[in-house]
N, C-alpha and C positions, 0 to 999 in steps of 0.2 A: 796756969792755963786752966779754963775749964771748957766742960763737955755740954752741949745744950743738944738735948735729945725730946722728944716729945716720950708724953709718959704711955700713949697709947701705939699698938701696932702701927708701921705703914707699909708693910707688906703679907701678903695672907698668902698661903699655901696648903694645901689639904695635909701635908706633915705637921704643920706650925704656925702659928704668925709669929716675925719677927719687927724688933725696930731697926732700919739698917739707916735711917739717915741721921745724922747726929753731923754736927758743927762743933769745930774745936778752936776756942777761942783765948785769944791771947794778949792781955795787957788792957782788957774793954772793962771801962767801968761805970757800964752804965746795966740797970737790970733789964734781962733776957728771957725770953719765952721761944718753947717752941712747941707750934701744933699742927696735929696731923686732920689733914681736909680731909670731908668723907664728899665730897664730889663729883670723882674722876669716877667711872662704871671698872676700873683696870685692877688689880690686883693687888700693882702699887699705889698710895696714898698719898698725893704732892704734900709738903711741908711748909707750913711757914715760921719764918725766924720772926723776933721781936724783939725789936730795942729799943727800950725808951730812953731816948735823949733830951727829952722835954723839951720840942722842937714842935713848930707848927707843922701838920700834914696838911699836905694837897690832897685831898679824896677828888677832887674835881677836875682835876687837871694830871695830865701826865705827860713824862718828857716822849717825848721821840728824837733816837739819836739818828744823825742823816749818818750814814757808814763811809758813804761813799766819799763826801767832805773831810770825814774824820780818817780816812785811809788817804787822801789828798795832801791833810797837814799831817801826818806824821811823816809821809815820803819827803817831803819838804824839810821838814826838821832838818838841821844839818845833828850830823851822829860826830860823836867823839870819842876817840881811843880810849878802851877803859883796861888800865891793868891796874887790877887791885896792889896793895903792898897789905892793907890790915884788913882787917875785921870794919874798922873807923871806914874806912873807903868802898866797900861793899855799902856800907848802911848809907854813906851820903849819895850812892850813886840809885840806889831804893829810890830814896826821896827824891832825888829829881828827877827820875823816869814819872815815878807815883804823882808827882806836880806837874808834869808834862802830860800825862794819859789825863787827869782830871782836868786840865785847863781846853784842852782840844777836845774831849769828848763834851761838855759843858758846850763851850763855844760853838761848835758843829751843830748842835742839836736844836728843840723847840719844844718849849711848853705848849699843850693844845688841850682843850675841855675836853672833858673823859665821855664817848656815848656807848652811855649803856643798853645794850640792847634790850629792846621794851618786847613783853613778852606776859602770855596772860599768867593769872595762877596758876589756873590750873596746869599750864607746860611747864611751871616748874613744882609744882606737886607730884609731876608725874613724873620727870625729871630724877627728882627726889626717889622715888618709890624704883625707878628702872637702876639708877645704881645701887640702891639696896638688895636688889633681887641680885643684879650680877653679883655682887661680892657673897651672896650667899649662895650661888650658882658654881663661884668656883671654889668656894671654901666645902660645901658638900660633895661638889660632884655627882650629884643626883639628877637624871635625867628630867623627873618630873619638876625639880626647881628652876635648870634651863628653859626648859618649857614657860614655865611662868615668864623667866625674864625674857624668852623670843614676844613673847604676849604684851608687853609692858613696853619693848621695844618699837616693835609694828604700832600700839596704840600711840605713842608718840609720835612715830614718824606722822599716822595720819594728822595728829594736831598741829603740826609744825605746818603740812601741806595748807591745812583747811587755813589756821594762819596769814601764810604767805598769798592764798589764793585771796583772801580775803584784802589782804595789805594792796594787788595790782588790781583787781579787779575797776574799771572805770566807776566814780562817783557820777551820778543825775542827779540834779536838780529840779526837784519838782516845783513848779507853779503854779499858783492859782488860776482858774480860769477865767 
């Protein structure tokens, strides 16, 4: 088994920062990374795992599972009496749940182009900069550095407004006389 932990904090507290998400894997043998996001403005730090399987990735495309389809086939599924006798009979019945969740979840669902929300630089500069200030807001506890990130917060919201007012506002077309 091993332990794949990122090597930096992903949770900050005025006592400490610690790493509390860690993934413990077993029998994978393919190489592993994990890193900790600094994008979320919260205290805690989302995580991402990494396996390289030397497989093509989709960056452009993502699945969307329908749930609602996929809780349809499994009701459907007819179920069978499971009394284990060994250790052998647990693992076979693993695997054909594990083939059965992946053939319906698969089947259920839909590949669809990935849209990324467009948005200027500058909103994600600032972006940037508002969850810096928050983690450094709760890691001191200093009134004066909330302050800052209320500042960096409000100036965002206005960019996001000015933004969106901009994105509905009615296009004219001007012509010539």
């Amino acid at each position: 088994m091993n332990t794949i932990a990122p090597e930096t904090p992903t949770r900050f507290h005025p006592r400490g920062s610690t790493i509390i998400d860690l993934a413990v894997a077993r029998n994978i043998n393919y190489v592993s990374t994990a890193n900790s996001e600094n994008e979320l403005s919260s205290d805690h730090l989302p995580v991402r795992y990494w396996l390289d399987t030397n497989t093509i990735t989709y960056t452009h495309k993502i699945f969307v599972p329908n749930f609602k389809k996929y809780q349809d086939t499994i009701i459907q599924n007819p179920t069978t009496e499971f009394n284990p006798q060994n250790c052998a009979d647990i693992e076979k019945e693993v695997m054909r749940f594990t083939i059965e969740h992946l053939k319906n979840y698969n089947t259920t669902g839909k590949w669809v182009n990935h849209r990324k929300e467009e948005c200027s630089a500058e909103i994600k500069r600032q972006t940037k900069i508002r969850n810096k200030l928050k983690k450094i807001a709760q890691i001191s506890q200093d009134p004066r550095d909330k302050n800052l990130y209320n500042r960096a917060q409000n100036y965002l919201r206005k960019l996001h407004a000015e933004a969106n007012q901009k994105r509905q506002s009615p296009r004219t077309l001007l012509l010539p006389d």
